[in-house]
C-alpha positions in Angstrom: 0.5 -1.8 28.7 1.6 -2.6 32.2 3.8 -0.1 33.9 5.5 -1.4 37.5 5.7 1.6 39.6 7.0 1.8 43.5 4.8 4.0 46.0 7.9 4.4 47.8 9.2 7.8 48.6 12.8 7.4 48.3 12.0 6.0 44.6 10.0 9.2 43.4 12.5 10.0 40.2 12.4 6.3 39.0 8.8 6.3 39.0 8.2 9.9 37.7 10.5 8.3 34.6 9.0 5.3 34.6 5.4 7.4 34.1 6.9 9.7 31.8 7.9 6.7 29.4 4.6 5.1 29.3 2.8 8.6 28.3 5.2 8.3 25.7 5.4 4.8 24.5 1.1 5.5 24.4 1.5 7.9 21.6 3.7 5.2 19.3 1.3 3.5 16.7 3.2 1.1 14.8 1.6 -0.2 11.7 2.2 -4.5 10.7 4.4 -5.0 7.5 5.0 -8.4 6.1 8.4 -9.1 5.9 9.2 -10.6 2.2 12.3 -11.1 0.0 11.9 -10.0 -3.7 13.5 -10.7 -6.6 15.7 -8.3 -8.7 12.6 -7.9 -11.5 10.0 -6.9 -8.7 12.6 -4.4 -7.4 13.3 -2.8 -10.8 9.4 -3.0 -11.6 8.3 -1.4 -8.4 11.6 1.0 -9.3 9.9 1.9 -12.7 6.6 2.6 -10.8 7.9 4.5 -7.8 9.9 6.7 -11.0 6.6 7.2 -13.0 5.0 8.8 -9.5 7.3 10.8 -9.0 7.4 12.5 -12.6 3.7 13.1 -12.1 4.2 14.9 -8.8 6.9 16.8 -10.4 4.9 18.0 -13.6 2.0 18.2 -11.0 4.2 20.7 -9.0 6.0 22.6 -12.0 2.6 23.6 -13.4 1.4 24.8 -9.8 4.2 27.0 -9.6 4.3 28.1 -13.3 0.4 29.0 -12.7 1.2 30.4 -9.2 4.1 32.5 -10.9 1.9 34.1 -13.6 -0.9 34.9 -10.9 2.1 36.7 -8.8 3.0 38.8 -12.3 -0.7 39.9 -12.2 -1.0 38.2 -15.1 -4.5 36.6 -16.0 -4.5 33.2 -16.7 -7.0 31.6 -18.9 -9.8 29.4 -17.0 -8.8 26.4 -19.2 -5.2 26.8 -18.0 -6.3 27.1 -14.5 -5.0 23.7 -12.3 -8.4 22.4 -10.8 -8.8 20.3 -7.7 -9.3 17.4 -9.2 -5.9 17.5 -10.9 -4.5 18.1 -7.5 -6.6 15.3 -6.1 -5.5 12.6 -8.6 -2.3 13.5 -8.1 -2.1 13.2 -4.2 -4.3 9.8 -4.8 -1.3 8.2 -7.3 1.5 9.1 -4.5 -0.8 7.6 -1.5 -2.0 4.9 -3.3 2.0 3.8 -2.8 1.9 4.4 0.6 -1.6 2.8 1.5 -1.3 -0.5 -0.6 -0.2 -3.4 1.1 2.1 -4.8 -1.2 1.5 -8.4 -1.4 4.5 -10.5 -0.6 6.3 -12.9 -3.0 8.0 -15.3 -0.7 7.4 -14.4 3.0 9.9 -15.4 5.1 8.3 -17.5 7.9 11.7 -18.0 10.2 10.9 -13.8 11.4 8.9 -12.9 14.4 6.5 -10.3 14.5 7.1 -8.0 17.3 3.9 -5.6 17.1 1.1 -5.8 19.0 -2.4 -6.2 17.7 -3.8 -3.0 19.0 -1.2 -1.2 16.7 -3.2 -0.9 13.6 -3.4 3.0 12.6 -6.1 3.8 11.2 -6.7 7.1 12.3 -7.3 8.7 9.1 -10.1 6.6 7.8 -12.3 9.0 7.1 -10.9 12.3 7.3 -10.0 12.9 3.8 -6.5 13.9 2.6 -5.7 17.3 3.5 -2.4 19.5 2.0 -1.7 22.9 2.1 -4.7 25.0 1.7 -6.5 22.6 -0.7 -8.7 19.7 1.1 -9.4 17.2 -1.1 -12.7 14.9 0.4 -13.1 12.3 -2.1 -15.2 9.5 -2.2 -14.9 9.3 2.1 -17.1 5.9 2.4 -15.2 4.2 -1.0 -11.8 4.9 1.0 -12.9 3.5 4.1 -14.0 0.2 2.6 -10.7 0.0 1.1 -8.8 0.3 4.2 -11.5 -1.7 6.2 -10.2 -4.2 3.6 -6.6 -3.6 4.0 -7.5 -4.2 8.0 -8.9 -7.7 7.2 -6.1 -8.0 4.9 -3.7 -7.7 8.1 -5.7 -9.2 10.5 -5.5 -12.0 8.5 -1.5 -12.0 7.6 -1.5 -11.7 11.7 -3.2 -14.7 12.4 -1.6 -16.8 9.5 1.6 -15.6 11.2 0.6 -16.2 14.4 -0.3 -19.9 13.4 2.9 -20.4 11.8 4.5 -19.5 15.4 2.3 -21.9 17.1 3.7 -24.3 15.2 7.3 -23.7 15.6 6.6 -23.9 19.2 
């Protein structure tokens, strides 16, 4: 990022600004997305799949709270009726699996311009582990970053099949 500042004294609040906004406009990570157009059956399909999650995280929840409940009572709860942390973990894995899958587009629309710049790929979580709440679920740490060193190469390549597709139009 370049940042054009004057060492003037009777322009100290412009610059102080000026500062201010690149310390900020640092901090921004911006992730690429392929821009695509879908057709009715892929939005009622991803629809269906987005529902289905979402049901799981519910029950997931309701029987959390149900156990959490009867532990509050000072009831005791059987062991075999006891929520264990890999129920919690396949859970939290469905819902990010959404959110960490590049979806593979079905006709990308090549007239758009990417606007983001190459060093905005966040991948600051790689191996870190998915952490909610009091429960830390650490699985598999190597297997998930393969998969998102993948999903990198995955965008690296979009970017530059994108960025040839410009080079042409110009």
């Amino acid at each position: 990022m370049v940042m054009c500042c004057s060492p003037a004294g009777y322009n100290d609040a412009e610059t102080k600004s000026t500062l201010m906004f690149g310390m900020l406009a640092n901090t921004i990570k911006n992730l690429v997305k392929v821009n695509e157009e879908i057709t009715a059956y892929e939005w009622r399909r991803r629809y269906a799949r987005e529902r289905e999650k979402v049901g799981k995280s519910h029950n997931t929840v309701s029987h959390l709270k149900s156990e959490l409940k009867r532990w509050r009572d000072s009831e005791t709860v059987n062991q075999i009726d006891w929520s264990t942390e890999n129920q919690y973990a396949a859970a939290i894995d469905d819902t990010r699996d959404s959110i960490t899958t590049p979806s593979v587009p079905s006709t990308p629309m090549l007239d758009s311009v990417c606007t983001h710049t190459p060093r905005s790929y966040g991948l600051t979580n790689a191996s870190a582990g998915y952490t909610s709440g009091r429960v830390t679920v650490g699985a598999s740490v190597a297997s998930r970053a393969s998969v998102e060193a993948e999903e990198l190469q995955l965008l690296y390549k979009q970017l530059d099949e994108k960025d040839d597709a410009i080079n042409k139009q110009a």
